[in-house]
N, C-alpha and C positions, 0 to 999 in steps of 0.2 A: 151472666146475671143469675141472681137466686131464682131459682124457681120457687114459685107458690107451696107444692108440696114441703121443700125444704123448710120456708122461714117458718111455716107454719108448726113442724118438726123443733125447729129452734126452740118455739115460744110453748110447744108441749114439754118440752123438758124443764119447765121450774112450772107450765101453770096447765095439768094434765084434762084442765077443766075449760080449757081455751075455747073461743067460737069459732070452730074452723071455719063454718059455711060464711061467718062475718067476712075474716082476713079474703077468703078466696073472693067473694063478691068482692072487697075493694080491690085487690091486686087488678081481678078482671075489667074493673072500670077505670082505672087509674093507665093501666095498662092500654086501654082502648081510646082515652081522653089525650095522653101522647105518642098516640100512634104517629110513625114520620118526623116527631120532633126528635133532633141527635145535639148530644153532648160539643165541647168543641174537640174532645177528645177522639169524634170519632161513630162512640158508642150511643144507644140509644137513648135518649133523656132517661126514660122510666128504669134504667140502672139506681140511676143517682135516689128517685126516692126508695125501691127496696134498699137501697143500700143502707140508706137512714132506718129504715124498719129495721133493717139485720143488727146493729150498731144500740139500736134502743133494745134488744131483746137481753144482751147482754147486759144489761143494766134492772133485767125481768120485769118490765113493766107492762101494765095492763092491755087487755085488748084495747080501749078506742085508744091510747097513746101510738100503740103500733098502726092501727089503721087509718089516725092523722097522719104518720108519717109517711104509710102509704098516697096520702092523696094531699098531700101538705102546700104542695104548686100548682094543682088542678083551677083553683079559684084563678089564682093569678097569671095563667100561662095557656089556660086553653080554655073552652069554649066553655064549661063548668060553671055552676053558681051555686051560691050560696043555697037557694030554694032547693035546687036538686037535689046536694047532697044531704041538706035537712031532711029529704022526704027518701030518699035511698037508706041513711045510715042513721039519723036519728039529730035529735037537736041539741046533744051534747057533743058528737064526734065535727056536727059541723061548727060548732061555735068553736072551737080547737084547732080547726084548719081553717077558719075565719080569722082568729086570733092571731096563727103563724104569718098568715098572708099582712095582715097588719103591721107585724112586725117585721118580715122582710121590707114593706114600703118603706120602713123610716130609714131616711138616709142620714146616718148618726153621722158622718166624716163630712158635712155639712158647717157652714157657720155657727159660731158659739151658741148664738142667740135659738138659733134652728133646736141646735143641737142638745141643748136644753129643754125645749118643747118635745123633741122625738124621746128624752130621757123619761119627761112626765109621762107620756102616752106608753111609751115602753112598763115601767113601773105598773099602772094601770093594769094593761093585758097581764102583765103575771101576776096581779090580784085576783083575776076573776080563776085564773086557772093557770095554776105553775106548771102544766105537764105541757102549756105550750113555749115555757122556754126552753123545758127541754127538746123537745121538738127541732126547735131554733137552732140550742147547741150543739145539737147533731149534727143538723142539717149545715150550720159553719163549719166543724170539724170533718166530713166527707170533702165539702169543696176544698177546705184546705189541704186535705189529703192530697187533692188533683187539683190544685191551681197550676201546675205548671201549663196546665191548658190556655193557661187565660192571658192575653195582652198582656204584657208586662207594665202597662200604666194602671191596667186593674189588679192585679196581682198587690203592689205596692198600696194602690188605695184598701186592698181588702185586708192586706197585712195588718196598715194601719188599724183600721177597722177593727180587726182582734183582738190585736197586742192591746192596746186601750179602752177595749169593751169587753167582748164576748170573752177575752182568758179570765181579768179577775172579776166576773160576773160566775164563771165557771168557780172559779175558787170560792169567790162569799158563799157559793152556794153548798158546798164543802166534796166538790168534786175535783178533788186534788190535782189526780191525773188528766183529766180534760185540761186542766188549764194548764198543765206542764207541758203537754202536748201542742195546745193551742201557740202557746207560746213562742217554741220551738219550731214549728211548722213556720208562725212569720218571722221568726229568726230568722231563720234560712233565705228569706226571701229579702227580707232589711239587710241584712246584715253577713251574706254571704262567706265574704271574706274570714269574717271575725269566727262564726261558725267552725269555716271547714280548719282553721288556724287550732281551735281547741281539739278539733274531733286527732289530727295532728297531733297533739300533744298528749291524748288520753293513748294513743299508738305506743308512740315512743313509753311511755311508762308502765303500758303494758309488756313492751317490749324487756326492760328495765328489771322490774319489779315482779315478771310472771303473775300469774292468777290470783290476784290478791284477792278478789272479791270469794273465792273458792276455799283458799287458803283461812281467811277470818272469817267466815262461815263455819266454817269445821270449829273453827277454835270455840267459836261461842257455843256451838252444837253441842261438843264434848261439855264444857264446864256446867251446862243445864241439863246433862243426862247426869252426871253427877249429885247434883243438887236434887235430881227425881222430879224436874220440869218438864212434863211435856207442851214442847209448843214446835214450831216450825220456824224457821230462820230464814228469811230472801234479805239478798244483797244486791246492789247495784251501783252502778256509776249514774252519778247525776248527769241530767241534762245537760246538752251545752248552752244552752239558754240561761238554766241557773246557775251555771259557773260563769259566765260574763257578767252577770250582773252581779256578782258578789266583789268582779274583779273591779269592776265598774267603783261599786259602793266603797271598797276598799281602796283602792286605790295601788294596788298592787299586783302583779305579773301571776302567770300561772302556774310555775315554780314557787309563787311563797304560798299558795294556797294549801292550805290541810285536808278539812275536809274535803274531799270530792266523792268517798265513798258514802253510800247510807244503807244500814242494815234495819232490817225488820222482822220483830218478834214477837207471834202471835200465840200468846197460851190461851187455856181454858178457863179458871175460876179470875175473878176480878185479884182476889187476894195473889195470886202466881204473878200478876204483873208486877208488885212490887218486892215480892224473891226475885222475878228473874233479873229487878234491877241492882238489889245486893250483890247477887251473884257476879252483873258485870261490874259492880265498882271494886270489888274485893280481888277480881281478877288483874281489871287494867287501869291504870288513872286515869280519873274525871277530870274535865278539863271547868276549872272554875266559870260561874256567869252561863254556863251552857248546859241548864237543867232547866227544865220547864215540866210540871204535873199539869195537864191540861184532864186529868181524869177527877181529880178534885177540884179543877177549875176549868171544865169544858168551854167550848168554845160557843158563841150564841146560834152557829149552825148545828149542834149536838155533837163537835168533834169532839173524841176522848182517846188521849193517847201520854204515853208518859218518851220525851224526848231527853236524851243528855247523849253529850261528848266523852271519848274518851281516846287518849294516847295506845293505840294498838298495836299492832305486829309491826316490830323497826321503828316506833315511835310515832306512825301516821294517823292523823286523827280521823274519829270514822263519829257518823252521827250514828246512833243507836234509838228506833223508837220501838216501846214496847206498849199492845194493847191485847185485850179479848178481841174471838172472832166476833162478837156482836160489834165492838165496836169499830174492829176491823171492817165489816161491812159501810157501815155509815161512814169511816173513811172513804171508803175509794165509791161509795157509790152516792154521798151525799144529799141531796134533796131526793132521789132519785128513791134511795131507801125507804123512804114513807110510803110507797106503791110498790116496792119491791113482792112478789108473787113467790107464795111455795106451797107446791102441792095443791093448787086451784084457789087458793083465799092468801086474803092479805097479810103478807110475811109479821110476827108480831118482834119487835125488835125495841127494847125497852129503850136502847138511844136514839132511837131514831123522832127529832124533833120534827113539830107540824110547820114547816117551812114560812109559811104563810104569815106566822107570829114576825116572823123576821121582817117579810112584806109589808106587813100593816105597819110595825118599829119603823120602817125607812118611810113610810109613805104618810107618818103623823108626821116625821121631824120635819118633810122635803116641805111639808101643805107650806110650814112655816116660815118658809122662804118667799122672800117679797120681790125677788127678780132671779134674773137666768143666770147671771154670774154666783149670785150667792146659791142657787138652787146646784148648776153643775157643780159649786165646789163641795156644797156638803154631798152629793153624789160618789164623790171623786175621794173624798177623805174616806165614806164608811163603804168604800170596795175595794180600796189599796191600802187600806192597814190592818197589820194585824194588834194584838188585843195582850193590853196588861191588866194588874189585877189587883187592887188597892183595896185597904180596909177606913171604915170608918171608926172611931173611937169605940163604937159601941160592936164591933168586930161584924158588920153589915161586907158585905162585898162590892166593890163598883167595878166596872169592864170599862173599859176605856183605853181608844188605839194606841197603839206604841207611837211616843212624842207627845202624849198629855201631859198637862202643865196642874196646877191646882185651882187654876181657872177653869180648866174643863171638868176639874172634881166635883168643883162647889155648884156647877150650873147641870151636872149629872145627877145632883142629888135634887134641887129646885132651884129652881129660878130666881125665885126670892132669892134662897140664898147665896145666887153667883151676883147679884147684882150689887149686897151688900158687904161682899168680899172686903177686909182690909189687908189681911194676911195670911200666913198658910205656916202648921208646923208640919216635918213631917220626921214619926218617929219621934215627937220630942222636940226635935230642935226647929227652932224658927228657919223660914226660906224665901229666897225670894221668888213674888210670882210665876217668874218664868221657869221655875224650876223643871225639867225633865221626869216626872214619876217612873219608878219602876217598881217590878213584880213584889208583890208582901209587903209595901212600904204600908207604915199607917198613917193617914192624913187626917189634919184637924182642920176646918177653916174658921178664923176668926172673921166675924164681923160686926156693922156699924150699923144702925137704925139712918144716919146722914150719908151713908158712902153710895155712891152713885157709878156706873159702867165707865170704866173713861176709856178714851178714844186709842192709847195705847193696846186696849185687852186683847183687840180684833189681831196685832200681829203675836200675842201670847197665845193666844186658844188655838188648840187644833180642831178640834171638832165640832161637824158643822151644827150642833144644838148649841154651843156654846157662842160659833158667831155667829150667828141668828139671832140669838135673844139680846147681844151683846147692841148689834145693828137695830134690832128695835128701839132700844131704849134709847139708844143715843137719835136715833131719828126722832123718837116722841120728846125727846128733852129740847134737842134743835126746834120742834117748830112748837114748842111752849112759849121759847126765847125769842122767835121769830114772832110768833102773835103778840106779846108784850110786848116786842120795839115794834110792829106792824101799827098799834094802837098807839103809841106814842108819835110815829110819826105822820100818821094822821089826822090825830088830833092837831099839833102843830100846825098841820096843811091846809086845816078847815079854820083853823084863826085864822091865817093870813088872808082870807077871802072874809071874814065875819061871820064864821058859821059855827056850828057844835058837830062832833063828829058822833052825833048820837047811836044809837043799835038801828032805826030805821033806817037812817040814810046810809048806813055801811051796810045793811041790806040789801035796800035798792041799788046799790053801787055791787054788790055780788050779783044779783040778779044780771047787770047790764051788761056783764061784764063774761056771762055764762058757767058764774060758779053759785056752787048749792046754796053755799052759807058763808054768814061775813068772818068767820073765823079762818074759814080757806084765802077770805080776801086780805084777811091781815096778815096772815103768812105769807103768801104771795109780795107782800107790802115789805115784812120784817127781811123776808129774802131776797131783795131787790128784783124781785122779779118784774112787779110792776111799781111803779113810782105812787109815790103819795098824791104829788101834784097830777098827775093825770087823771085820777079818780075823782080829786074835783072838778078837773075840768069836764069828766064828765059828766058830774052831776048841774055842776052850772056854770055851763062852758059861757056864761055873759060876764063871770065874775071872774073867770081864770086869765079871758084876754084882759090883763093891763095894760094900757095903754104904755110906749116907752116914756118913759123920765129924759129931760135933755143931757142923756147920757152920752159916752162918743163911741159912734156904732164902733162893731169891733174892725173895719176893712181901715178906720179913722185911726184907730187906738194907739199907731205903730208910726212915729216921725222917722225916716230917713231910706223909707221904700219907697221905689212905684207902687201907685195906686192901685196898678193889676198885677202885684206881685203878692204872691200867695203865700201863708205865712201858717206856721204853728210853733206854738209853746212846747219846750221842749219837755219831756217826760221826766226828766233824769231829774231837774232842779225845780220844772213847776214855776217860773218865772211872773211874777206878780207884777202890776203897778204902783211905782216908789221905788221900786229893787232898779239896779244899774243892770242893764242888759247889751248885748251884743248878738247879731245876728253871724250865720254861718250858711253862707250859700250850697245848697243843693246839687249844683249843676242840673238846670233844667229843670230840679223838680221842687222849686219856690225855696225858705227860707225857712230854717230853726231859730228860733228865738231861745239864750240862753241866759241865765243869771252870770255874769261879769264873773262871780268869786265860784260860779259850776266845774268840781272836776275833770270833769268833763273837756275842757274847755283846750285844755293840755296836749289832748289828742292832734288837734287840729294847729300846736306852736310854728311845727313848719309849713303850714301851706295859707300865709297871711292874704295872698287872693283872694279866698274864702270871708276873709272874717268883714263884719259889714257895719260899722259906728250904727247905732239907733238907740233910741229914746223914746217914752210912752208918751202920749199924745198929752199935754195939759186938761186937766178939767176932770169932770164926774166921771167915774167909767163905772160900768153894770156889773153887778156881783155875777159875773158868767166864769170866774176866772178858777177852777176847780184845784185847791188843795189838799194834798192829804196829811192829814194826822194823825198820829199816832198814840194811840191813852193806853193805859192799865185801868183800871175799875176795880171794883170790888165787886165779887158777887154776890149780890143780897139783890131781894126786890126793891124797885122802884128807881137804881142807880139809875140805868140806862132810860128810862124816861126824863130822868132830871135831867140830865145832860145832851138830850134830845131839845127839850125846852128851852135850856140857855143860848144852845144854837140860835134854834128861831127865834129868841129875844133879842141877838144883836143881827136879824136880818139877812143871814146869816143860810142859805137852804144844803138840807143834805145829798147829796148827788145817789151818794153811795156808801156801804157796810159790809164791814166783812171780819169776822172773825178769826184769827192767825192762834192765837192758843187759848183751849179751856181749863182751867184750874180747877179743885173743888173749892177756894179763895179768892180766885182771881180772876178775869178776862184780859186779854190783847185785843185790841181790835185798830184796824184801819180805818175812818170815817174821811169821805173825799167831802169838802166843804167849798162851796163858788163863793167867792168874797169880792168885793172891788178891786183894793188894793192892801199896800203892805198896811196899814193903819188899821183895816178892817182885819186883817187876818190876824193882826196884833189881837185886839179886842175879843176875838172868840178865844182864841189862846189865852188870853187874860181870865175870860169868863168858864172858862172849863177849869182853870186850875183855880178856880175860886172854891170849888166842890170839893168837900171833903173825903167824898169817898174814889178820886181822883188821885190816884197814885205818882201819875207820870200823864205827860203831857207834851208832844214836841210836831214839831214839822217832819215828815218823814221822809226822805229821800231813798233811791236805789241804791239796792246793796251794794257797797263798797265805795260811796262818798260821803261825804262827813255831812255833821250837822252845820244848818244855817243857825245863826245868832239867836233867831226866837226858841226856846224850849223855856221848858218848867218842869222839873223834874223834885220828886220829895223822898226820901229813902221807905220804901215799902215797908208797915209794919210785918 
């Protein structure tokens, strides 16, 4: 274990202005807070937090970050509290190892639902103070260092854990190498096999191929001393982690892979970055599509670095990125650089962004998410993608992750005008929606004063501001159309008892019913949530019981059963009285009633045991008997009210609604309607295709049997 003398040594060497007497009191009380407690490795707990301290100094961060890291599990692991160490070390150092302790509670590998809530609260803590995720992502990259300590069913949960949290949280945050590391680490644990298979294969080619990494080092070494560059040149072999996923993504073996090497070179002036990049195209070929300026188009974590491919020594291709030490810094030490310490005060580093902008960006867009799934996904979209780079006509710049569509252009620029979208050019030429944007394209979006979000957009857009706003609109448009058919069938439901369905009594009908206001009660109503008819009945349940009509109850309705033989209409065909029907015994579990001429019926040609003669009972029967039909409409107001009213004009009640496709022209919808019999269901089909703004009109049956004799159909203007 570090000794206190040392780490403290560590953190004199970039901040010579350090608190030593600080760091020694925490070690001493951290140190004495886990006395007795041991690792499962063996070793004493309080390894594991200096170790976290040693790991953060390299990253030169301030005193109270190191000495959170010092006391990071004292809250949650031993006798320790909060008040304590407020009154020991001060009310910033404890709010930081409050925060970390916070953040180990949430159990992110938890249910969606959970897991969503732990994300907001995660979010939150690195608002108040981002030095405790670093904290955090120390503290996970130690344990994974030494998971092999752990239960192999925790080991697997914590992999999980990484690989889908803490690596590309490492990465948004623009700490490359943590998260290559992180990655890697639960590689190895997932995915064993596959690992030790690559590390294998980088053998043999070393074997193969000699020093290559040594070998194209020199090469570029040489052609920038030439040029009168100086800079420094590191080469290495990528991770096996990111060669599997490339093979993955690709879809191809580890022999057809090119890159696997990546070189890095670091000069001085800004202007040397793009000599040193002449210098390599002039020397070796650039491999088209694999050029990225990320220095005239940084990244929103302040990355700045200039990447391209090229055909190297024997033809293999090597990725080449070239930057300044400045921004070489904020590469590899990412958010971390905004605290970075030199020579006792805060390091001044002109790339280095206030992180927090980034924070507050994700934690406007997340506010605007109206549940867990749409909240985890926009989560999930802006930490796993990276970032392209489109112009507006007026040469404006937008960022936007790699798989932006010009849905998520137009809703990046405002809202307004993602919603009014009609089309997209880009470059000039017209596109269709779902078009793919890439780097330098220029995008124009056309749009319409009448165009409105349709329900397609949600599977175009990739990112999560774009389906958020997309899901509002369509949810606010939904229960616009849900409170106009709410009030229409309402109204209808308050004639048949003699009433008016005024503002006060659709009030008092919210009131009773435990909602705020009658607008909530007509949606409720337009969404079948709750029935029209029930709302009178609760307003004046003397007028809702009617008495029966000498109608034939329905146990009557069915000639050629036992009277205790149990009976249902079948779904498929919806069997009415007047229609020729046949029953189909059960065995044991009563009788399907079907229409004579039902599909259906075919199934059942060899097993004539089964089939049972019946016939509807003579005389009046009860509109109980639920059909569905199926309309087109026209979208304008007041359609679906009219057509509501003709219903309950032939006596006619609506059961149920439901909407199958929205047009910006048109509507589909299902409306299940209880009639008598065939005569009555005649008549509403007659009186709906009386309306003009009634396109089509039929009986609707299950997919894949045909139509009965009643329809009315008119060829859609």
């Amino acid at each position: 274990m570090i000794e206190v003398e040392d780490l403290i040594a560590l953190v004199r060497a970039y901040n010579p202005r350090t608190d030593a007497t600080l760091i020694r009191q925490a070690y001493a009380y951290g140190a004495a807070m886990h006395d007795g407690q041991m690792r499962r490795s063996g070793e004493p707990y309080f390894t594991h937090p200096v170790e976290v301290a040693s790991l953060l100094t390299e990253q030169r961060l301030d005193d109270a970050t190191i000495v959170t890291a010092l006391l990071h599990d004292t809250i949650e692991d031993t006798r320790s509290t909060y008040s304590e160490i407020e009154a020991r070390f001060g009310t910033e150092i404890a709010g930081m190892v409050d925060g970390v302790t916070k953040l180990t509670n949430l159990e992110l590998t938890s249910s969606e639902t959970k897991q969503a809530e732990n994300f907001r609260k995660l979010f939150m803590a690195m608002s108040k103070d981002l030095r405790v995720i670093l904290v955090k992502l120390t503290d996970r990259l130690h344990n994974m260092r030494t998971i092999r300590h752990m239960a192999s069913h925790k080991q697997g949960q914590k992999a999980h854990e990484t690989m889908e949290i803490y690596a590309p949280l490492a990465g948004r945050m623009g700490m490359q190498w943590m998260r290559e590391e992180l990655e890697d680490l639960s590689f190895s644990v997932l995915n064993p096999e596959a690992r030790t298979s690559i590390l294998r294969r980088f053998a043999v080619l070393q074997r193969e191929s000699g020093d290559v990494i040594r070998r194209i080092t020199n090469d570029i070494e040489i052609e920038l001393n030439r040029a009168k560059i100086e800079a420094s040149v590191m080469g290495r072999a990528k991770r096996p982690f990111s060669i599997w996923r490339k093979m993955e993504e690709k879809e191809i073996g580890f022999s057809r892979l090119s890159d696997v090497y990546g070189f890095r070179i670091v000069v001085g002036p800004d202007a040397d970055c793009y000599r040193a990049l002449g210098v390599i195209h002039q020397r070796w070929r650039s491999v088209p599509g694999r050029f990225k300026d990320y220095i005239s188009q940084p990244k929103s974590n302040g990355y700045r670095s200039i990447h391209t491919t090229v055909s190297g020594r024997d033809g293999k291709r090597v990725e080449v990125q070239i930057r300044t030490r400045e921004m070489h810094e904020v590469a590899e030490r990412g958010v971390a650089a905004h605290w970075s310490y030199r020579d006792g005060v805060r390091a001044e580093n002109r790339f280095a962004v206030d992180p927090a902008e980034w924070l507050r960006m994700m934690n406007e867009r997340f506010e605007e998410a109206s549940d867990h799934a749409e909240f985890m996904e926009a989560v999930k979209l802006e930490m796993y993608t990276d970032q392209v780079f489109c112009f507006t006509p007026k040469g404006d710049v937008v960022k936007l992750p790699k798989g932006a569509t010009p849905i998520d252009f137009a809703y990046s620029i405002h809202t307004r005008i993602g919603h009014r979208t009609v089309a997209a050019k880009v470059d000039g030429m017209r596109v269709p929606l779902w078009t793919r944007l890439r780097n330098g394209q220029s995008v124009e979006i056309v749009t319409a004063e009448a165009q409105a979000p349709q329900d397609s957009w949600i599977d175009i857009a990739t990112t999560g501001r774009a389906k958020s706003a997309i899901r509002r609109a369509l949810k606010a448009e939904r229960r616009s159309g849900h409170i106009r058919l709410g009030r229409e069938l309402a109204r209808a439901a308050f004639a048949q008892v003699g009433k008016r369905a005024t503002d006060k009594a659709l009030r008092t009908a919210a009131a009773s019913l435990g909602l705020s206001r009658d607008e909530d009660l007509l949606a409720a109503i337009g969404a079948s949530e709750i029935s029209a008819r029930s709302v009178v009945a609760n307003l004046y349940p003397e007028l809702a019981q009617v008495p029966p009509a000498p109608d034939v109850a329905p146990e009557e309705a069915i000639v050629g059963l036992d009277p205790k033989a149990h009976f249902d209409r079948a779904p498929c065909c919806q069997p009415v009285p007047g229609e020729r029907i046949v029953g189909i015994s059960n065995k044991g579990h009563g009788v399907t009633v079907h229409a004579i001429d039902c599909p259906r019926m075919a199934e059942f040609e060899d097993q004539p045991d089964r089939w049972i003669d019946l016939q509807w009972q003579p005389g009046h029967h009860a509109p109980r008997n639920a059909v569905t039909l199926e309309m087109v409409i026209s979208n304008a107001p007041g359609v679906l009210g009219r057509i509501c009213i003709l219903i309950a004009e032939q006596n006619a009640n609506i059961a149920d609604l439901r909407f199958v496709d929205r047009k910006p022209d048109f509507f589909r919808l299902l409306i299940d309607v209880e009639v008598r019999d065939r005569e009555h269901l005649h008549g509403v089909i007659m009186a709906a295709d009386t309306e003009s703004d009634v396109a089509q009109v039929r009986r609707h049956r299950e997919e894949g049997t045909r139509r009965v004799p009643f329809r009315s159909e008119r060829a859609t203007a």
